[in-house]
PDBQT receptor file of N, H, CA, C and O in Angstrom, charges set to zero:
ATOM      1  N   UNK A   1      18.849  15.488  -5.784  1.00  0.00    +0.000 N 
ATOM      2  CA  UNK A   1      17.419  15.655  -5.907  1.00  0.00    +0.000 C 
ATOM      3  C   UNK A   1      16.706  14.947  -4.763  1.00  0.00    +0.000 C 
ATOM      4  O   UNK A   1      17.370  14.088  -4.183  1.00  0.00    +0.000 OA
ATOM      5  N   UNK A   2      15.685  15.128  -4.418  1.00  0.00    +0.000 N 
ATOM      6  H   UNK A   2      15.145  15.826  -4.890  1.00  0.00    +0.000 HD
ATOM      7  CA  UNK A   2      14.650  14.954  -3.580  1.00  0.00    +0.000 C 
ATOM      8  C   UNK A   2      14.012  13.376  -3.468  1.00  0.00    +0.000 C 
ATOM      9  O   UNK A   2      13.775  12.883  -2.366  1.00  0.00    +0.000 OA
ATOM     10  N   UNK A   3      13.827  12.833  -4.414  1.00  0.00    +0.000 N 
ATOM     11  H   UNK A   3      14.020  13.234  -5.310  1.00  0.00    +0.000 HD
ATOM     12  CA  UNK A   3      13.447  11.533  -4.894  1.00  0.00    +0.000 C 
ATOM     13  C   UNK A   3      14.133  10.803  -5.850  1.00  0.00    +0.000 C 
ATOM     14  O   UNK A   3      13.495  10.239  -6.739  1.00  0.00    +0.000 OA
ATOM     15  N   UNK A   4      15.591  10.714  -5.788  1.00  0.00    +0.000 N 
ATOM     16  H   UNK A   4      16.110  11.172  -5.066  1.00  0.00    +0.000 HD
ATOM     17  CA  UNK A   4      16.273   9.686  -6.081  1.00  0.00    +0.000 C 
ATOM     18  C   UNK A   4      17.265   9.433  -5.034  1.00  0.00    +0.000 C 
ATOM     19  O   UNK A   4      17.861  10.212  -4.290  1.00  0.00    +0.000 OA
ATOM     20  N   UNK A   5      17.308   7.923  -5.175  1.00  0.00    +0.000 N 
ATOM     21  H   UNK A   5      16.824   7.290  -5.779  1.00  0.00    +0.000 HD
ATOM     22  CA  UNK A   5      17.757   7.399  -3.944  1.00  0.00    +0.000 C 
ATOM     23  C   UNK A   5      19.151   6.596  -4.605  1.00  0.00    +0.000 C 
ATOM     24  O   UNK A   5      19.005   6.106  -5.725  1.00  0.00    +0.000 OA
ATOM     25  N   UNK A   6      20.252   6.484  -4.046  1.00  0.00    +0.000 N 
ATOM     26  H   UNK A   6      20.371   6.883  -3.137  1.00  0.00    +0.000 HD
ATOM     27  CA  UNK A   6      21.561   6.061  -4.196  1.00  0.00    +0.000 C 
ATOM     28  C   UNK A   6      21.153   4.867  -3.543  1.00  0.00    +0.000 C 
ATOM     29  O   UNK A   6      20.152   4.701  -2.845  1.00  0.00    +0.000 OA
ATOM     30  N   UNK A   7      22.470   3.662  -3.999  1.00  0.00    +0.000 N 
ATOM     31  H   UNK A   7      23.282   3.797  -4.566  1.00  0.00    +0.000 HD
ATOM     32  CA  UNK A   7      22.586   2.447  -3.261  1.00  0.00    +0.000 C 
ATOM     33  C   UNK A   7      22.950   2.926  -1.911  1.00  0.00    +0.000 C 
ATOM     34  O   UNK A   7      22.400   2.405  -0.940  1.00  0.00    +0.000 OA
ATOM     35  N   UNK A   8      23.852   3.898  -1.746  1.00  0.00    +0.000 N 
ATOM     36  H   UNK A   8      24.299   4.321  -2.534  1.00  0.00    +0.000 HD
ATOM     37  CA  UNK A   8      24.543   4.093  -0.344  1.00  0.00    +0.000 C 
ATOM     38  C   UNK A   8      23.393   5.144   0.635  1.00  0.00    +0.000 C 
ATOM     39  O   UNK A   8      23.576   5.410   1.823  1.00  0.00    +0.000 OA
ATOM     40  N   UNK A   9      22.591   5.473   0.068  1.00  0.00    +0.000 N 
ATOM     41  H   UNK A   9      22.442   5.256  -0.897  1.00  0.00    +0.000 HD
ATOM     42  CA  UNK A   9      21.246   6.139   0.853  1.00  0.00    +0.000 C 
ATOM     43  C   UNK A   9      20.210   5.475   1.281  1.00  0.00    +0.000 C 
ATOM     44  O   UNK A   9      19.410   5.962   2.080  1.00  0.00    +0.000 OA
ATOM     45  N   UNK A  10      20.081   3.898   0.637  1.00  0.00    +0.000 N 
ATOM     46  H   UNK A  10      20.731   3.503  -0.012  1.00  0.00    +0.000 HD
ATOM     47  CA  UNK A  10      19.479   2.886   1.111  1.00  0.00    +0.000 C 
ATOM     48  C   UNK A  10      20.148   1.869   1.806  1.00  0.00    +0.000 C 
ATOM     49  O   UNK A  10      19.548   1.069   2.524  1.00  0.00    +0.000 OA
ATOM     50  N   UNK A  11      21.299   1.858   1.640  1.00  0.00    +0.000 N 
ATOM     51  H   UNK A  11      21.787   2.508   1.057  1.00  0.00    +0.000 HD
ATOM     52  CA  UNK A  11      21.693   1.015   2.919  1.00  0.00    +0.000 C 
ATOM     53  C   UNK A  11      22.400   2.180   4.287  1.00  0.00    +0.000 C 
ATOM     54  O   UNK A  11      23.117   1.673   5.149  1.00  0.00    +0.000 OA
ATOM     55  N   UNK A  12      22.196   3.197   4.312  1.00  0.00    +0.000 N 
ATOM     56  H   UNK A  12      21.614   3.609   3.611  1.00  0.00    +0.000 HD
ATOM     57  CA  UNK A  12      22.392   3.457   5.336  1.00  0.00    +0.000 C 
ATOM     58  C   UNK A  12      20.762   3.876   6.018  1.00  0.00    +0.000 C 
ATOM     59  O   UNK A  12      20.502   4.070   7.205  1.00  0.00    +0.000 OA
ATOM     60  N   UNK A  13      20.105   3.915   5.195  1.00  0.00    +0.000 N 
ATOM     61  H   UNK A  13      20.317   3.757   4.230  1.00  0.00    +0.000 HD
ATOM     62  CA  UNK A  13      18.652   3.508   5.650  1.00  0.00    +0.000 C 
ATOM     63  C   UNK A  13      18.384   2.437   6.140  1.00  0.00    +0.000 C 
ATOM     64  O   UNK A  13      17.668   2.465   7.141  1.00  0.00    +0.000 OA
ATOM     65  N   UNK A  14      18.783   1.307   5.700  1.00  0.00    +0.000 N 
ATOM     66  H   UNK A  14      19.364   1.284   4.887  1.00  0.00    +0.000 HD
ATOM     67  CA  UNK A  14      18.446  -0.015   6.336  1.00  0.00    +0.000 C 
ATOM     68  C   UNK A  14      19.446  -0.053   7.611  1.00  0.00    +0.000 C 
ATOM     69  O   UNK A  14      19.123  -0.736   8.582  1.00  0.00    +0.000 OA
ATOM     70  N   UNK A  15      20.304   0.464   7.611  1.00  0.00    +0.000 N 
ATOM     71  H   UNK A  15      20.566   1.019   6.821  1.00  0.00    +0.000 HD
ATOM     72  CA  UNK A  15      21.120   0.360   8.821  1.00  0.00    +0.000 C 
ATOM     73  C   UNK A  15      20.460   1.146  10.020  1.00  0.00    +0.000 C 
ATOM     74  O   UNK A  15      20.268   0.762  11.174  1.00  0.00    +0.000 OA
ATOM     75  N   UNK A  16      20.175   2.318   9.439  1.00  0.00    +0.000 N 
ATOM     76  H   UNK A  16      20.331   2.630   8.502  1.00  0.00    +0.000 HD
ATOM     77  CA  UNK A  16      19.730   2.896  11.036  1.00  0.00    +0.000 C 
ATOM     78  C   UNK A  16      18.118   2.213  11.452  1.00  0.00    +0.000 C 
ATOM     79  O   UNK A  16      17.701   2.315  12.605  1.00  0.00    +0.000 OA
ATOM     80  N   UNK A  17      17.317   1.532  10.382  1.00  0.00    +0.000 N 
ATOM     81  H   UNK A  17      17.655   1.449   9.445  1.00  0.00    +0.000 HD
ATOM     82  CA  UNK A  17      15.844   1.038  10.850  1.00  0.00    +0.000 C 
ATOM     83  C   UNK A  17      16.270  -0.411  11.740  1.00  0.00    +0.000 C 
ATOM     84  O   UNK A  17      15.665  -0.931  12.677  1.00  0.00    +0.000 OA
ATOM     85  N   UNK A  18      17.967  -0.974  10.839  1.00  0.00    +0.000 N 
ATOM     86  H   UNK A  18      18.459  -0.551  10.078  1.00  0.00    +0.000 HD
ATOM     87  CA  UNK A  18      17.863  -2.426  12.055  1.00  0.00    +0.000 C 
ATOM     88  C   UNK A  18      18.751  -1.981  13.588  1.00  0.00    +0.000 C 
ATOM     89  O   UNK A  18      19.186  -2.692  14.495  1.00  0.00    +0.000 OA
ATOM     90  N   UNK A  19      18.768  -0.822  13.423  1.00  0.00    +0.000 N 
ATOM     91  H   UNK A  19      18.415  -0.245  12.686  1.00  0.00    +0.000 HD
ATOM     92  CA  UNK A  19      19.372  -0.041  14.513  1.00  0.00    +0.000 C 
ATOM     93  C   UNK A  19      17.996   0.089  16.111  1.00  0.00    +0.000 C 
ATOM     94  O   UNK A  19      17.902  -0.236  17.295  1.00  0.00    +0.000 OA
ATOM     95  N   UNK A  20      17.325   0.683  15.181  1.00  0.00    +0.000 N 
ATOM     96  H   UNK A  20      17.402   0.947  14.219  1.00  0.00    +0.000 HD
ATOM     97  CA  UNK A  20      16.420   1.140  16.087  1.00  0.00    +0.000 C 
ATOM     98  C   UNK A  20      15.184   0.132  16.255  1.00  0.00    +0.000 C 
ATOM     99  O   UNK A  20      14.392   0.359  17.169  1.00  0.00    +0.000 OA
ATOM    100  N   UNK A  21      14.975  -1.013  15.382  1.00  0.00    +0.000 N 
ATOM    101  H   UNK A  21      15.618  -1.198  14.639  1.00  0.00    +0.000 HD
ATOM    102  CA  UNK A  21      14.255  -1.863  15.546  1.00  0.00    +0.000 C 
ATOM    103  C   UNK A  21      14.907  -3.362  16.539  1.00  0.00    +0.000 C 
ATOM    104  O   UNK A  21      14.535  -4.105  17.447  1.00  0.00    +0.000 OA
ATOM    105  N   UNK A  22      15.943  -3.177  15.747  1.00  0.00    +0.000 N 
ATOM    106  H   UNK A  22      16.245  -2.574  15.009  1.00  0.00    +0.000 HD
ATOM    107  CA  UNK A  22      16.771  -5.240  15.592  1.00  0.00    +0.000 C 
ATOM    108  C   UNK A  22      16.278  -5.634  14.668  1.00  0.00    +0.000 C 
ATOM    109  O   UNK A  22      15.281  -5.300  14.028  1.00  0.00    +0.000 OA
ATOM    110  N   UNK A  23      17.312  -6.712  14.539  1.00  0.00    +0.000 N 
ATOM    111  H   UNK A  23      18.121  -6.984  15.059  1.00  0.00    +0.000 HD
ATOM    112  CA  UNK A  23      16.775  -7.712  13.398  1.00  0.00    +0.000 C 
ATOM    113  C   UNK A  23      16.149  -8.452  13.270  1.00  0.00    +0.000 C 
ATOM    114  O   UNK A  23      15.673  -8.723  12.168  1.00  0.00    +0.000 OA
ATOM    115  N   UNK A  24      15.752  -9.415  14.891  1.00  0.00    +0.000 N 
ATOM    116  H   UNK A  24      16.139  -9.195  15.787  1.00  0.00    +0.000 HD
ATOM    117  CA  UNK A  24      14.481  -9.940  14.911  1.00  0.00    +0.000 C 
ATOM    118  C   UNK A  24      13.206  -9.517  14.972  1.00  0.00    +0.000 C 
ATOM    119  O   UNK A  24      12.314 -10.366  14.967  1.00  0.00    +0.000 OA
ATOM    120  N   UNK A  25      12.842  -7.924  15.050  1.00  0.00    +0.000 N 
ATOM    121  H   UNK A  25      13.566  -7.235  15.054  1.00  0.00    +0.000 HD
ATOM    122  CA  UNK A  25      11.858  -6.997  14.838  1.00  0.00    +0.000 C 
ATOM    123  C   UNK A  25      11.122  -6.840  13.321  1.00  0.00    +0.000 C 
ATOM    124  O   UNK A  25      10.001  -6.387  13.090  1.00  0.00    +0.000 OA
ATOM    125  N   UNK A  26      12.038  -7.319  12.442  1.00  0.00    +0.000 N 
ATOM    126  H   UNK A  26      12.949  -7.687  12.629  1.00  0.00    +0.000 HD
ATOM    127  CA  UNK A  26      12.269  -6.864  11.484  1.00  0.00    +0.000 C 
ATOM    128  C   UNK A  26      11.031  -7.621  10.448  1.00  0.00    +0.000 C 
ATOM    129  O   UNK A  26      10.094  -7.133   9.816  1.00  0.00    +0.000 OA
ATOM    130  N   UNK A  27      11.499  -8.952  10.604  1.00  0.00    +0.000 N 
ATOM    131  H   UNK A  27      12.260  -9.349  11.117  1.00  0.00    +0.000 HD
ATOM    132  CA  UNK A  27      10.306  -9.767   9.525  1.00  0.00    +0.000 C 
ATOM    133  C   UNK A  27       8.549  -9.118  10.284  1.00  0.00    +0.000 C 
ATOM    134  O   UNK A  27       7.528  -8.624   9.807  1.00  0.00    +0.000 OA
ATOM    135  N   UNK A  28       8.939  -9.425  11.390  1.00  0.00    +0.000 N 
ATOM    136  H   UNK A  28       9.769  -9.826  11.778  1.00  0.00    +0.000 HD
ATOM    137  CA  UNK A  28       7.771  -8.910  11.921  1.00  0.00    +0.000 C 
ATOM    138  C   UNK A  28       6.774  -7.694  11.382  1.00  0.00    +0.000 C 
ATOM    139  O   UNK A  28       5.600  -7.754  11.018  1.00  0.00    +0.000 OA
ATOM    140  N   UNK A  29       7.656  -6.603  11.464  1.00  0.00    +0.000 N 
ATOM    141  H   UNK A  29       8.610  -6.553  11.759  1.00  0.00    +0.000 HD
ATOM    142  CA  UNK A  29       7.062  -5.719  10.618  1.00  0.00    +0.000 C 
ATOM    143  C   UNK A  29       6.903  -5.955   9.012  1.00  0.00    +0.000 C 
ATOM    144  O   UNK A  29       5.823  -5.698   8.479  1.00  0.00    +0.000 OA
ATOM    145  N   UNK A  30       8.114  -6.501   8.175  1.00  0.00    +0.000 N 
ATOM    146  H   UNK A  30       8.992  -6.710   8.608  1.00  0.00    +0.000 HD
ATOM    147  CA  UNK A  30       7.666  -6.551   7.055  1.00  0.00    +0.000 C 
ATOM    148  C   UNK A  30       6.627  -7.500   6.533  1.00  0.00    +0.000 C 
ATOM    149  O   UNK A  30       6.331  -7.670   5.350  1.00  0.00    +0.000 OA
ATOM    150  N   UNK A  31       6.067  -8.149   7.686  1.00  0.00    +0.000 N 
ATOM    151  H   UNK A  31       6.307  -8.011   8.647  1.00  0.00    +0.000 HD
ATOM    152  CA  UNK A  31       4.956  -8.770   7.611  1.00  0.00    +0.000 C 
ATOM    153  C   UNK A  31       3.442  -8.336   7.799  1.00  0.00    +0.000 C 
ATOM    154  O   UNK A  31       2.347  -8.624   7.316  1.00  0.00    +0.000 OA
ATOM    155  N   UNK A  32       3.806  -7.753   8.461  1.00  0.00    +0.000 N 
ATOM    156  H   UNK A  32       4.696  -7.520   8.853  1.00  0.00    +0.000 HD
ATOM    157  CA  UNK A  32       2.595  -6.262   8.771  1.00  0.00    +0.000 C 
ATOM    158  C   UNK A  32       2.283  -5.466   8.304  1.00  0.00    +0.000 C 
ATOM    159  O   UNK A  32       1.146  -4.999   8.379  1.00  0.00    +0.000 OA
ATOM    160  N   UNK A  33       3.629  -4.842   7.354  1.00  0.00    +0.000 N 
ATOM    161  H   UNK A  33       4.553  -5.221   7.293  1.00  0.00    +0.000 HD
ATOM    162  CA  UNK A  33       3.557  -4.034   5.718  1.00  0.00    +0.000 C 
ATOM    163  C   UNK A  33       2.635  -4.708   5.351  1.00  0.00    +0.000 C 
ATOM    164  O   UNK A  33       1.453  -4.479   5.607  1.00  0.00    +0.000 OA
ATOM    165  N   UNK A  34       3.219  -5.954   4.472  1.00  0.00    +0.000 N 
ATOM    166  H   UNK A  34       4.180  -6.141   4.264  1.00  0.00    +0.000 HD
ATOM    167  CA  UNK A  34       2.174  -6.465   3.798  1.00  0.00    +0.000 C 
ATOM    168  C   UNK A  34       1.300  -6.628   3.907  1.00  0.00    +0.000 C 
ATOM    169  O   UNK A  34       0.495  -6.748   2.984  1.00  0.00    +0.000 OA
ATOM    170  N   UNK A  35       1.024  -6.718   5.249  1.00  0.00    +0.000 N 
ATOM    171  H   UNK A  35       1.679  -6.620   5.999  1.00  0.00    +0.000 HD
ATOM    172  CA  UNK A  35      -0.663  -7.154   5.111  1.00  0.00    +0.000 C 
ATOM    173  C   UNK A  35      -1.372  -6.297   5.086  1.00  0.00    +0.000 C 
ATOM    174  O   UNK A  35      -2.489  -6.563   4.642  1.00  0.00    +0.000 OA
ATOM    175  N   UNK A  36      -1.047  -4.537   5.636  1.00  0.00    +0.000 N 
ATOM    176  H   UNK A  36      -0.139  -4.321   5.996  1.00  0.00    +0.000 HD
ATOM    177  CA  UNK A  36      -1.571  -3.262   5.405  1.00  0.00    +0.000 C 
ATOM    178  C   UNK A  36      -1.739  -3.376   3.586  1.00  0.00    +0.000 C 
ATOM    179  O   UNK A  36      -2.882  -3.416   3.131  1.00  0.00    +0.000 OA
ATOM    180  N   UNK A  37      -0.508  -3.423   2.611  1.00  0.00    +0.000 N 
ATOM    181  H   UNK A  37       0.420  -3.391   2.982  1.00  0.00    +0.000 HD
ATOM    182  CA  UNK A  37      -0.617  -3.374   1.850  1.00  0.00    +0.000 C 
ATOM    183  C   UNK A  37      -1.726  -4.092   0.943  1.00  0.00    +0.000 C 
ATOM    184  O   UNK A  37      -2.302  -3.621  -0.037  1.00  0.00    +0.000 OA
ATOM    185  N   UNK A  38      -1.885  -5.458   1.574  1.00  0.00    +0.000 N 
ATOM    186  H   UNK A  38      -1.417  -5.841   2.371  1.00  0.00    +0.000 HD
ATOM    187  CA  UNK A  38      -3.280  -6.216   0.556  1.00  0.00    +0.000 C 
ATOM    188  C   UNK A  38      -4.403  -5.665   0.898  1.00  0.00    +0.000 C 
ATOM    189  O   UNK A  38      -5.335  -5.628   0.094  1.00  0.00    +0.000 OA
ATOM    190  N   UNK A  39      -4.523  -5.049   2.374  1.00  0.00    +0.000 N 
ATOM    191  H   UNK A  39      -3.767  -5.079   3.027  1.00  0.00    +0.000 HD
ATOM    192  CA  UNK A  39      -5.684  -4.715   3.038  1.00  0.00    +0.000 C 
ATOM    193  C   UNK A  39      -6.334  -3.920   2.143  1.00  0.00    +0.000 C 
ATOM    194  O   UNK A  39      -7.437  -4.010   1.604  1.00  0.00    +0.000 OA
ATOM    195  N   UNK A  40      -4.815  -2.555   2.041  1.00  0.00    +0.000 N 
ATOM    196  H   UNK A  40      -3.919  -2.482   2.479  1.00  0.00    +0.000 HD
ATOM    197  CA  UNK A  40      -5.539  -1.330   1.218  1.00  0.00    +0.000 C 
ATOM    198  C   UNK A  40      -5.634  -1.424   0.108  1.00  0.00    +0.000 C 
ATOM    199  O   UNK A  40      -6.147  -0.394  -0.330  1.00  0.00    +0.000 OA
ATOM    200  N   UNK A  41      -5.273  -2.588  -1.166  1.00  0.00    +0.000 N 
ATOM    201  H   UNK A  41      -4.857  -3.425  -0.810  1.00  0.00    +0.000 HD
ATOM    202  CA  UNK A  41      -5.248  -2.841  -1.717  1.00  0.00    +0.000 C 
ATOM    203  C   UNK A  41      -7.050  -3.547  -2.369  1.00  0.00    +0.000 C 
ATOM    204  O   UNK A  41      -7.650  -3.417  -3.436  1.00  0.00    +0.000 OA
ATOM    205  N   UNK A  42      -7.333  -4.211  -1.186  1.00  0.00    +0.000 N 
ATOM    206  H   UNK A  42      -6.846  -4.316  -0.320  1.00  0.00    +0.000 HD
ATOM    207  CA  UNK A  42      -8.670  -4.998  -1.155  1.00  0.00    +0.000 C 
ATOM    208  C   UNK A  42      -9.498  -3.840  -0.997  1.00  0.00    +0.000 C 
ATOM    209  O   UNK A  42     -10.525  -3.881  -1.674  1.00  0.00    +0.000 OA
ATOM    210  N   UNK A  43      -9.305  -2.601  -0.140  1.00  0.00    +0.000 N 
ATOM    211  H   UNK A  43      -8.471  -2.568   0.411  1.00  0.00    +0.000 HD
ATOM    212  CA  UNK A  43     -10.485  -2.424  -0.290  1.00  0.00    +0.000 C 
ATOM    213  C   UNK A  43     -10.671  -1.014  -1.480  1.00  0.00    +0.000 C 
ATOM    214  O   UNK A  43     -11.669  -0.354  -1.772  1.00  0.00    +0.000 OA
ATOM    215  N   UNK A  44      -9.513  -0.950  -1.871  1.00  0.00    +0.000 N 
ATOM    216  H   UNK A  44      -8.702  -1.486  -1.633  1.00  0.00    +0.000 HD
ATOM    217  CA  UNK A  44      -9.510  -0.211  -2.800  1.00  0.00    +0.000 C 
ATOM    218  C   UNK A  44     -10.259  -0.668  -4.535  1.00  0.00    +0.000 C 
ATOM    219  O   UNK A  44     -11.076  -0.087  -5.251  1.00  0.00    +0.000 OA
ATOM    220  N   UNK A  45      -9.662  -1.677  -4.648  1.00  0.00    +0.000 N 
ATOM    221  H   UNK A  45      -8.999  -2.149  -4.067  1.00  0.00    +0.000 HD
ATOM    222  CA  UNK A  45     -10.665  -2.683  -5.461  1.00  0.00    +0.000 C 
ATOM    223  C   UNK A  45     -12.034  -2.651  -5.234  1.00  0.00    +0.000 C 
ATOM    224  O   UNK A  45     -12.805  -2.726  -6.190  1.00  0.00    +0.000 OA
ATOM    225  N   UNK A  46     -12.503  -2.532  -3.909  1.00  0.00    +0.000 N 
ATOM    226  H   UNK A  46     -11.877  -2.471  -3.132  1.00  0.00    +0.000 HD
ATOM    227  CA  UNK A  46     -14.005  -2.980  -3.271  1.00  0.00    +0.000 C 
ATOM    228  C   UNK A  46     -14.554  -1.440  -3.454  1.00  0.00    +0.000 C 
ATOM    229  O   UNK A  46     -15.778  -1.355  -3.563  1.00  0.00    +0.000 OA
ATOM    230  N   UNK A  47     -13.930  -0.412  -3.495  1.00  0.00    +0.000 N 
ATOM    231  H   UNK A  47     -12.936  -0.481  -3.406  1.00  0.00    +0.000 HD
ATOM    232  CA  UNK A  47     -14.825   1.299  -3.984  1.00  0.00    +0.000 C 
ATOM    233  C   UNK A  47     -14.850   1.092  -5.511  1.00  0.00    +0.000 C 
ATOM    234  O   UNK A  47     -15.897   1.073  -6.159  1.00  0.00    +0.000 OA
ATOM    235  N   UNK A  48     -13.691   0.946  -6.007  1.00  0.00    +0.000 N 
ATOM    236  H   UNK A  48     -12.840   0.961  -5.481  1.00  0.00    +0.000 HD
ATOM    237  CA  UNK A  48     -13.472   1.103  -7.643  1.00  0.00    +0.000 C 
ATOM    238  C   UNK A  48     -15.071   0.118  -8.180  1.00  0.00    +0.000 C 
ATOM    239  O   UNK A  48     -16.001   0.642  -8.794  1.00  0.00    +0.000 OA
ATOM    240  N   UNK A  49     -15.037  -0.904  -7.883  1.00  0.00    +0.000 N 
ATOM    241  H   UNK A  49     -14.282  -1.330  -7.385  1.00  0.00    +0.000 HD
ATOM    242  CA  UNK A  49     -16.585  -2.057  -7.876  1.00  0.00    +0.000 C 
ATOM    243  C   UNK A  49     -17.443  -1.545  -7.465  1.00  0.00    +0.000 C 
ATOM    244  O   UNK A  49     -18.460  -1.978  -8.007  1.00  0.00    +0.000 OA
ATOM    245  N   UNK A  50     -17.637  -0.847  -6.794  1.00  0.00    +0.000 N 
ATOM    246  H   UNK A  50     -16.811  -0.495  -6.354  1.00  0.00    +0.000 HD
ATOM    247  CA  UNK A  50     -18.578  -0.033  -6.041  1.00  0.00    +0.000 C 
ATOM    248  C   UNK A  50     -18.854   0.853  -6.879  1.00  0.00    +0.000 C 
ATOM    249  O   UNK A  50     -19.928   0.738  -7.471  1.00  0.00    +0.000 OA
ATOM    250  N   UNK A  51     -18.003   1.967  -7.178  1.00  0.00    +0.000 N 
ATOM    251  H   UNK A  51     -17.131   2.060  -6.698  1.00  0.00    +0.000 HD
ATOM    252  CA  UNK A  51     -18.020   2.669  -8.009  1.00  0.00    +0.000 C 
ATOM    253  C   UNK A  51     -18.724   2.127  -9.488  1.00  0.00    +0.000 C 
ATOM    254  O   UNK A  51     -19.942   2.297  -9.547  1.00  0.00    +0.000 OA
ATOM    255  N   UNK A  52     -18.384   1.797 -10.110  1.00  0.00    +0.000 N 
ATOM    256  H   UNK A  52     -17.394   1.659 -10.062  1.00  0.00    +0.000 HD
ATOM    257  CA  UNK A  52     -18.629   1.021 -11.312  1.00  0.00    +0.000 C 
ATOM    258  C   UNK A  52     -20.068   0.342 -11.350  1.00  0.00    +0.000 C 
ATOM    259  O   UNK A  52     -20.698   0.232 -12.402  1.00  0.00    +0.000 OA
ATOM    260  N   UNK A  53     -20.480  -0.049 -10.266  1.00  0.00    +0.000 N 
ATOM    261  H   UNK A  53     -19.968   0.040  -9.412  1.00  0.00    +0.000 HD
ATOM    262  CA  UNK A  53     -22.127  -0.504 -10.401  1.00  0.00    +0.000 C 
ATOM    263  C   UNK A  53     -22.881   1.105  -9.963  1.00  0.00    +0.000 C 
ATOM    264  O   UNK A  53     -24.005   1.267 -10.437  1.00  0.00    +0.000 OA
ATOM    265  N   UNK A  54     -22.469   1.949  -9.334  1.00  0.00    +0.000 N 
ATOM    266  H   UNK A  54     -21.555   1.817  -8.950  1.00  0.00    +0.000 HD
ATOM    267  CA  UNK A  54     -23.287   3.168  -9.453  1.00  0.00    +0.000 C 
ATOM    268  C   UNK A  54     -23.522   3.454 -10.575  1.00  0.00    +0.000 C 
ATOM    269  O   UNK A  54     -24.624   3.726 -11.051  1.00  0.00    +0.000 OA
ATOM    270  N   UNK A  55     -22.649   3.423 -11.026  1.00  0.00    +0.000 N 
ATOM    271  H   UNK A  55     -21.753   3.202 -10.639  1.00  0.00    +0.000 HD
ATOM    272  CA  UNK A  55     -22.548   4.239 -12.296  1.00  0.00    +0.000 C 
ATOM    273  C   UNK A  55     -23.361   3.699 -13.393  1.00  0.00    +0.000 C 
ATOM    274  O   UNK A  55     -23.767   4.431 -14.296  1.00  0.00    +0.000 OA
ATOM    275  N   UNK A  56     -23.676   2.121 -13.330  1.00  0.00    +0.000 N 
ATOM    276  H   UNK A  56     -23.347   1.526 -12.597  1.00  0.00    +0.000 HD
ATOM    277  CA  UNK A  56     -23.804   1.318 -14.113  1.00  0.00    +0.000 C 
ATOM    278  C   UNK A  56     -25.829   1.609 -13.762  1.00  0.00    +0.000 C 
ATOM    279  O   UNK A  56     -26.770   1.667 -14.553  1.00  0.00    +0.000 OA
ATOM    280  N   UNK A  57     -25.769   1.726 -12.234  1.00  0.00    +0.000 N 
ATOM    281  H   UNK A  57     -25.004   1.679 -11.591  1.00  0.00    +0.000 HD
ATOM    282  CA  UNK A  57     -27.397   2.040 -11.729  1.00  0.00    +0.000 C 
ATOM    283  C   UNK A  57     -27.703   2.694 -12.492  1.00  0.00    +0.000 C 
ATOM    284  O   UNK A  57     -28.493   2.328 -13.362  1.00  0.00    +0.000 OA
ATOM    285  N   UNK A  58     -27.105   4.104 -12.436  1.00  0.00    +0.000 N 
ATOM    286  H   UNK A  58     -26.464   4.401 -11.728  1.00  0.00    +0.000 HD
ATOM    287  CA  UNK A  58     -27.569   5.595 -12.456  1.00  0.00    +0.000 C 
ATOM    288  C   UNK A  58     -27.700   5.439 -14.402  1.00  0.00    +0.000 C 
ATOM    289  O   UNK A  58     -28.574   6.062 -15.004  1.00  0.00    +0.000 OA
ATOM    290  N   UNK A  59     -26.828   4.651 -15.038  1.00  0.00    +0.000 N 
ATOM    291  H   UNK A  59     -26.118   4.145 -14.549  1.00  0.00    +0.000 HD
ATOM    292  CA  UNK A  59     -27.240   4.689 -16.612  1.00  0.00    +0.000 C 
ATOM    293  C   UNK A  59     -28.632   3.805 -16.569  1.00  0.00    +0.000 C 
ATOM    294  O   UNK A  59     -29.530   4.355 -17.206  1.00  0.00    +0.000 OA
ATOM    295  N   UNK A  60     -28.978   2.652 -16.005  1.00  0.00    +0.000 N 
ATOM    296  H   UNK A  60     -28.248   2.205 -15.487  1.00  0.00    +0.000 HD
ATOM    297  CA  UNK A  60     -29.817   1.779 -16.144  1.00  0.00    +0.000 C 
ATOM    298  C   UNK A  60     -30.933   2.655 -15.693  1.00  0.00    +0.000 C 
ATOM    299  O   UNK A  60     -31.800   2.626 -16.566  1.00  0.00    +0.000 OA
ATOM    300  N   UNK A  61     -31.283   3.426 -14.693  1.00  0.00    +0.000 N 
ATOM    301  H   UNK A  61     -30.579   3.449 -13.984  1.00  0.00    +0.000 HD
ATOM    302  CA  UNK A  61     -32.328   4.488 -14.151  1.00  0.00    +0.000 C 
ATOM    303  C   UNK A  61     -32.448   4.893 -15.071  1.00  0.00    +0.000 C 
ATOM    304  O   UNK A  61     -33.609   4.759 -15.459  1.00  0.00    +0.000 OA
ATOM    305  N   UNK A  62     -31.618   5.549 -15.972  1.00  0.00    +0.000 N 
ATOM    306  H   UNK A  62     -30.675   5.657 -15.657  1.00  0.00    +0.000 HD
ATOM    307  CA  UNK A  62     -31.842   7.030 -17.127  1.00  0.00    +0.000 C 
ATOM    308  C   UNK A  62     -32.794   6.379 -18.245  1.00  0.00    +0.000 C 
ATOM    309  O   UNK A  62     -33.851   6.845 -18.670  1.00  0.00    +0.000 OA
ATOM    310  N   UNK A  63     -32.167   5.206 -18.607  1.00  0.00    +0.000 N 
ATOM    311  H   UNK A  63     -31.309   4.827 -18.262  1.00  0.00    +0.000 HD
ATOM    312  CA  UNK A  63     -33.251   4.390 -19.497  1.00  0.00    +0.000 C 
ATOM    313  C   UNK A  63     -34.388   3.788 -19.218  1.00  0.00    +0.000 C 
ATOM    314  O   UNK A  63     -34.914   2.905 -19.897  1.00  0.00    +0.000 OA
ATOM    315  N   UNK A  64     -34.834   4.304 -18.108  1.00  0.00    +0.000 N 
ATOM    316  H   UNK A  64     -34.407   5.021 -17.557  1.00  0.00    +0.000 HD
ATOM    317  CA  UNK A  64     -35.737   3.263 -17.786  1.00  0.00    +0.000 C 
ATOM    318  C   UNK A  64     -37.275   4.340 -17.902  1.00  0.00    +0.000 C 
ATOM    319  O   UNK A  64     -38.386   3.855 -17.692  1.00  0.00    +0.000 OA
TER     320      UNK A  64
């Protein structure tokens, strides 16, 4: 199937990325993941809040 992954399909994944990177390349980027990851993470939080006081306007308008 398409989206299941074997132990032996992930380490020959990790083999060809410290292939084409190195291994001292390596933290580097998975450090850079992460920080993409909190980024989009933050500002995804920051629409959902966003979101949620519109919404919260647009009821407070209706009653008013």
């Amino acid at each position: 199937m398409l989206g299941s992954f074997g132990a032996t399909e992930l380490i020959i994944i990790l083999v060809i990325v410290m292939v084409l990177f190195g291994a001292k390349r390596l933290p580097e980027l998975a450090k850079g993941l992460g920080q993409g990851i909190t980024e989009f993470k933050k500002a995804s939080n920051k629409d959902s809040g966003d979101e949620k006081q519109e919404s919260s306007r647009a009821n407070t308008s209706k009653d008013a």
